[in-house]
N, C-alpha and C positions, 0 to 999 in steps of 0.2 A: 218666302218673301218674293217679291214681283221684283222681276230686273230694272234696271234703270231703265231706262231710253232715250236718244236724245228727241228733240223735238224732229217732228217730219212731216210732209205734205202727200196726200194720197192724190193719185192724178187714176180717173177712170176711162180707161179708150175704147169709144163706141164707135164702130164703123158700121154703119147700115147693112151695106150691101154684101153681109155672110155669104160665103159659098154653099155653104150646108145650110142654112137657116136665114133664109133669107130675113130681114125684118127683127134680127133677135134682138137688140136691146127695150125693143117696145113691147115685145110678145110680152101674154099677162103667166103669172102666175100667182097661186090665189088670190087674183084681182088686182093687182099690183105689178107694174111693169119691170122688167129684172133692170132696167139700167137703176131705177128710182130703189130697187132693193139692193143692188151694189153701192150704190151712194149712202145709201144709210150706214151699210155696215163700216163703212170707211168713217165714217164719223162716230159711231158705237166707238170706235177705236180709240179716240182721245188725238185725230189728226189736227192739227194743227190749221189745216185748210185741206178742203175738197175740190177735186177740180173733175168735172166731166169731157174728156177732149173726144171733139165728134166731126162729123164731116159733113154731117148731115142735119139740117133745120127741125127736123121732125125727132129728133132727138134732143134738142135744144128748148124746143115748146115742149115738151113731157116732162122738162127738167124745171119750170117757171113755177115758185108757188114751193122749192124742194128748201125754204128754210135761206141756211147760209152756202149750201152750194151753189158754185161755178162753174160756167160753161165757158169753156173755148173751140172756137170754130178754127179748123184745121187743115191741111189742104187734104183730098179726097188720094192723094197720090204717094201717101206711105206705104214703107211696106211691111211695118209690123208696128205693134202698140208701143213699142219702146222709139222708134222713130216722129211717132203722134206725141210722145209724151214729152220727145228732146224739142220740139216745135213749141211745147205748151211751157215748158220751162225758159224759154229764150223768150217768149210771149211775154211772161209776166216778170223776165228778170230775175230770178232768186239766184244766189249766191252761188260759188262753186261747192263749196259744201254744203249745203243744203240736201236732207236725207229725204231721195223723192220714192216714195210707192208705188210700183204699178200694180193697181189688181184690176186684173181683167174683169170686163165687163160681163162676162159669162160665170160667175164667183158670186149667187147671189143670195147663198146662203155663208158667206166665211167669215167664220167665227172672228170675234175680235182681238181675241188671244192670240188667235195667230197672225193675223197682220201684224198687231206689237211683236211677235217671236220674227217675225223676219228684220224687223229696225234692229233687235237685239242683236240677231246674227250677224245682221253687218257693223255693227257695234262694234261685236267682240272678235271681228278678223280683221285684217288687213287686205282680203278681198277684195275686190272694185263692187262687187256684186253679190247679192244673196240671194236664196230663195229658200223654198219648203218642200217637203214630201213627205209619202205617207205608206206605210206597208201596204201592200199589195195582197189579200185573204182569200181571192177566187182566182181559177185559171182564166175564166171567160174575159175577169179583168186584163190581165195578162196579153191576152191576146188582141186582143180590141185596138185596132190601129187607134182610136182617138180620145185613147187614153196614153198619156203618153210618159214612157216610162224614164226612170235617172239613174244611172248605177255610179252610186259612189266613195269615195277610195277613202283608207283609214285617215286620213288628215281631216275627211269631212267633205272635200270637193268634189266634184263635180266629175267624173271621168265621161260620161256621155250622157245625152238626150234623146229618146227612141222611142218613134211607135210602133215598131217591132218587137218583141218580147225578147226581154234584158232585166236580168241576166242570162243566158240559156244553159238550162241543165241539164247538160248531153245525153247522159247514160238516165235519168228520172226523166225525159222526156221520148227518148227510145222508144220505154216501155209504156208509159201511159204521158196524154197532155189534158187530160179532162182532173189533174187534182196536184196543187203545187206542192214540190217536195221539202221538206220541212231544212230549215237551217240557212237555205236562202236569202239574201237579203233583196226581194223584189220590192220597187218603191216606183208610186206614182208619184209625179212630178205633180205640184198644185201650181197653178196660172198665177203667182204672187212672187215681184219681184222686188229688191230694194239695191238704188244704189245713190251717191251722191250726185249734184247736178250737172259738177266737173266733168264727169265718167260715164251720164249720158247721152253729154253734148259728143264727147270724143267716138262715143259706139255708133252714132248715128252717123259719126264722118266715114267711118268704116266701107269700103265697100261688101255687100255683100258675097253669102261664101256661097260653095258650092252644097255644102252638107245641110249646109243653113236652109237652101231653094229645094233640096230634094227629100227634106224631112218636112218642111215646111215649118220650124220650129225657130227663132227667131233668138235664141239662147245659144245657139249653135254659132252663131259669130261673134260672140266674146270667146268663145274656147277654142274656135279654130286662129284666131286671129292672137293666142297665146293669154288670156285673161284669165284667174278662174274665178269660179265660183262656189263660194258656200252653202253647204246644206244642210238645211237643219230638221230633221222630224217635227210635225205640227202638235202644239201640246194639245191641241184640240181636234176633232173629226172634221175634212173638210168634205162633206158631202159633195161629191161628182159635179163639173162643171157640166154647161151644158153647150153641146155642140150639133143636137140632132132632135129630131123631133120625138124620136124616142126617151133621148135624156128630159127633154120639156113633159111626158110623160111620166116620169118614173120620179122628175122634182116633184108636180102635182102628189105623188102619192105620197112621197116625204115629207111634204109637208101639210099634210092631212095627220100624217101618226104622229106629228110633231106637234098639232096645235096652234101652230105659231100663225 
């Protein structure tokens, strides 16, 4: 039987100017631009409303024609998607509780299952915050600063965010790091966040942390600032975000064996 959930609004934050991929919310994949295939999936989901928060014009004309989605123009001078998204929820008013979603604009294949599995988790915590992850099956994963890893504690939350390899298996890495050793719980972090609108006005008051600017990971100042957060395994695959031109390769071929 499918959980409840309460109702929630998906907000998607494009910012043009990628460091690694310049241009990515327009870039195509099979002929279809990833912000307009993030958008959909947010609405696959049963969201209540869509919101594309951009900084940028040229992301705003690509969105025109997308149905019942919305754009909000925002200022160019955030400095993470949950800052863009506390901008878009003050923009249009919604309540403090109000259950807002961030999936990243780089998510543009993620399942709809699992954005509902994140409303869920923050549902059923007390959490200010949720998110998702997902076992980690190759070292090369592992290893890959821009996939970015979550090691976390039996309650369910959150003990860190790293794109470093975390957990580390001292004495199975010793001896070899070309093959993860079995019993581990290695887990990538998916780009999909949920929390209420209350709790993302207050995170954006935040100043910025120190662990937060030198991971570059923006989840990192709800936990250093004492918040946690939930984590929940994706009931569904979330096929790799894309952050490089290599990942905009290896979507293309995914979604060739995929059909879709």
């Amino acid at each position: 039987m499918a959980e409840k959930i309460p109702p929630f609004v998906v907000v998607v934050p494009a910012r043009f100017g990628s460091t690694r991929l310049p241009g990515k919310p327009l870039l195509k994949i099979g002929g279809e631009s990833m912000i307009r295939r993030v958008a959909a999936r947010a609405g696959q989901a049963g969201a209540a409303q869509v919101v594309v928060a951009t900084d940028d014009e040229r992301v705003a004309r690509e969105m025109k024609g997308c149905g019942d989605i919305l754009v909000c123009m925002t200022s160019p001078d955030h400095a993470s998607g949950s800052d863009r998204i506390a901008e878009t929820a003050r923009h249009f008013g919604w309540p403090e509780d109000t259950v807002v979603v961030n999936l990243q604009g780089d998510e543009p294949f993620a399942p709809a299952a699992g954005i509902r599995a994140v409303v869920a988790t923050l549902a059923g915590d007390d959490a200010p915050m949720a998110t998702l992850a997902t076992p980690i099956e190759h070292a090369e994963e592992l290893f890959d600063p821009n996939i970015v890893k979550v090691v976390r504690g039996g309650n369910g939350r959150a003990l860190y965010f790293t794109r470093a390899p975390a957990p580390w298996a001292r004495d199975a890495f010793a001896r070899d790091r070309q093959v993860l050793p079995p019993g581990v719980p290695f887990l990538r972090h998916i780009g999909i966040y949920a929390y209420r609108a209350g709790f993302l006005s207050r995170l954006a008051a935040l100043p910025r942390t120190a662990l937060e600017q030198a991971e570059s990971l923006e989840q990192l100042r709800a936990l250093e600032h004492g918040y946690p957060i939930s984590v929940r395994q994706t009931p569904e695959p979330f096929p790799p975000g894309i952050d490089t031109r290599e990942d905009l390769e290896r979507a293309e071929r995914w979604l060739a064996g995929q059909g879709v």
